[in-house]
N, C-alpha and C positions, 0 to 999 in steps of 0.2 A: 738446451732449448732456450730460444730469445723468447722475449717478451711478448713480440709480434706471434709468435708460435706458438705459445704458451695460451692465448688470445682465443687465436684462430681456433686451438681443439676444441675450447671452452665452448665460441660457436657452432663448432659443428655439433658437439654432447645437445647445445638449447635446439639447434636446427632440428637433430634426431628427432628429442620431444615431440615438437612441434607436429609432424608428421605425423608419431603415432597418437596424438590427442585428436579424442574426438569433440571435447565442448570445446566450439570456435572461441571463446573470450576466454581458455586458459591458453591454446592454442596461439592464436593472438598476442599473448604476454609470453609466450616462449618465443617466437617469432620477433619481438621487441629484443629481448633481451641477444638474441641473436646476431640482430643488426647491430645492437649497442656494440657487442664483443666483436663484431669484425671492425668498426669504427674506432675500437681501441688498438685492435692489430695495426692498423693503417698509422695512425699515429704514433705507435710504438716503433714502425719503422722510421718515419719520418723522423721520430727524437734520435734514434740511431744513425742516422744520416748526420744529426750536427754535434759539430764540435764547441762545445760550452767553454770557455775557458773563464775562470773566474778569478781575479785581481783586486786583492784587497788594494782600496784607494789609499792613497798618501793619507795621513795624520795630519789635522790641520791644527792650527797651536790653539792654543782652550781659549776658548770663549772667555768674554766678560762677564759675569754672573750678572740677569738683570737688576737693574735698578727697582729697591721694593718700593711699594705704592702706601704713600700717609695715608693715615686714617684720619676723616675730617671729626670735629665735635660733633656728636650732636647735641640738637637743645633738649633740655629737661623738660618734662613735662608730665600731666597724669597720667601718661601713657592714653586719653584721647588723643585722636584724630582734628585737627583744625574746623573740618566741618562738624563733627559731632560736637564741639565745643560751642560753636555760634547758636544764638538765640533762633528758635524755631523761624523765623518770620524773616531770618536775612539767608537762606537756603536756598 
């Protein structure tokens, strides 16, 4: 059994549902789920259909490891802020 077929029974089991449910809003979510599964069938065919072929790309020769970035000074201080520092009245 393919995928696509495997799908499709799936849909038809939610289709069944569907039909013997009587509240329309469970009814309705079998019917969803329905369509979902025949939408997977379709596409399970379609993946069937192509041929994937996958090729590890050539090796390229190693990087230069980047260049690390200096750390500047900083200035000492009491740990204020430049503005908390300034006299109330130059703010």
């Amino acid at each position: 059994m393919t995928s696509a077929d495997h799908y499709r029974a799936l849909a038809a089991q939610f289709d069944a549902k569907a039909k013997q449910e009587a509240d329309w809003q469970v009814r309705a979510e079998w019917e969803h789920m329905a369509r979902s599964y025949h939408r997977l069938a379709e596409q399970a065919e379609r993946n069937a259909q192509t041929d994937v072929i996958y090729e590890t790309p050539p090796q390229r020769p190693a990087a230069t490891p980047p260049a690390q970035q200096q750390q500047q000074q900083q200035p000492e201080g009491n740990g204020e802020s430049e503005i908390e520092s300034r006299p109330e009245n130059d703010r």
